[in-house]
C-alpha positions in Angstrom: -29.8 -26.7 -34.7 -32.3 -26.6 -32.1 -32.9 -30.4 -32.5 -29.0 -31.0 -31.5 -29.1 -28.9 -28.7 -32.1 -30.1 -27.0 -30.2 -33.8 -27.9 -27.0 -32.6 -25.6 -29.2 -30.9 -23.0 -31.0 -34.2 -22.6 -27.7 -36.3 -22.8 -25.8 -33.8 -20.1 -29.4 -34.5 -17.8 -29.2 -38.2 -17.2 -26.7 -39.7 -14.8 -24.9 -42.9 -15.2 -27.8 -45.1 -14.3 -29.9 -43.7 -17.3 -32.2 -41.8 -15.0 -33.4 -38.7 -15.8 -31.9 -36.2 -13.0 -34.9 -33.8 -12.8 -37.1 -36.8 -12.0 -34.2 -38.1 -9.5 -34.4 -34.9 -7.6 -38.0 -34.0 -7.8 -39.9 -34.2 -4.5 -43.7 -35.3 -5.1 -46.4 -36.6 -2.7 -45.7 -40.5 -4.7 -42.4 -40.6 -3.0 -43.8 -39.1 0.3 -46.0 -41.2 0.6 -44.1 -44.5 -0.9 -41.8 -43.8 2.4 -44.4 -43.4 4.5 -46.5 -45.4 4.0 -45.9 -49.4 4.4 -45.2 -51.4 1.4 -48.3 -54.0 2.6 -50.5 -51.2 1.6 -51.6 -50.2 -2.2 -52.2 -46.8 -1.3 -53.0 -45.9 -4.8 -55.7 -48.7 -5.4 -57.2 -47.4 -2.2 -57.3 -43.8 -3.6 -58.5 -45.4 -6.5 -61.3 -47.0 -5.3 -61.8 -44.3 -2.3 -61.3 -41.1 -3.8 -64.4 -39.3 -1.5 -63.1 -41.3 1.8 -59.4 -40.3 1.0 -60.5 -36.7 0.5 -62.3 -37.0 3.8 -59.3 -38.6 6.0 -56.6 -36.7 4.3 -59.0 -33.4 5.0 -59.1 -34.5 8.7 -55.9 -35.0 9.3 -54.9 -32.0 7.7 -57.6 -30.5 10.2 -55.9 -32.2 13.3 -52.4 -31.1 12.3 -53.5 -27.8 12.1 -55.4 -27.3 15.1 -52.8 -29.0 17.6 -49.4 -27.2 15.5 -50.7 -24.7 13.5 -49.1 -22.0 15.9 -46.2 -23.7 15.3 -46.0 -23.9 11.5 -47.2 -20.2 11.6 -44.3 -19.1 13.2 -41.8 -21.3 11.2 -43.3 -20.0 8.1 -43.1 -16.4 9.0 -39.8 -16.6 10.6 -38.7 -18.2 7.1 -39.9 -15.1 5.2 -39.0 -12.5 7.6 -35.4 -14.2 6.5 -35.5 -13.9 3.4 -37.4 -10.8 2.9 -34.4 -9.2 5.5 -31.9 -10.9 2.9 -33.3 -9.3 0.0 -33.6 -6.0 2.3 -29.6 -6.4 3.3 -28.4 -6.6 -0.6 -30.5 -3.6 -1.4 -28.9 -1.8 0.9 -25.6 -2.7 0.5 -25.7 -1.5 -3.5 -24.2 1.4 -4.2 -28.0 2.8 -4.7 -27.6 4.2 -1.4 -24.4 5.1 -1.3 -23.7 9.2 -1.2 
């Protein structure tokens, strides 16, 4: 029984192309990067044979970024969960757990 379910779940999951939808949708540094990234480039050979130098670039970068917007993508990230936290705040208090 468990068998022909997980058969229809897996039927019901890939589109008409045959791909598998939660693969389709999934957002992964391979597909960053693929876009980023020119196509002249083997990224993943360089990694390959790189992984210390890769580390170290991808480290300084990351370093960079941070010092020139980190105030920046502070302040994005805590006005993101100020929203949602005031959200989850707002349906509390609309319940009837307050109500008198």
């Amino acid at each position: 029984m468990e068998e022909k379910q997980a058969d229809v779940l897996e039927e019901v999951a890939e589109n008409d192309l045959g791909e598998d939808l939660t693969t389709a949708r999934r957002i992964d540094a391979d597909s960053i990067l693929d876009s980023i990234v020119p196509q002249s480039i083997d990224w993943r050979e360089t990694v390959g044979r790189h992984p210390f130098g890769s580390v170290a670039v991808v480290g300084l970068v990351g370093y960079l970024v941070g010092r020139t917007k980190g105030a920046s993508i502070m302040a994005g990230i805590t006005a993101g969960l100020s929203a949602g936290i005031m959200r989850q705040l707002s349906d509390v208090f609309e319940g009837d757990f307050f109500d008198f």
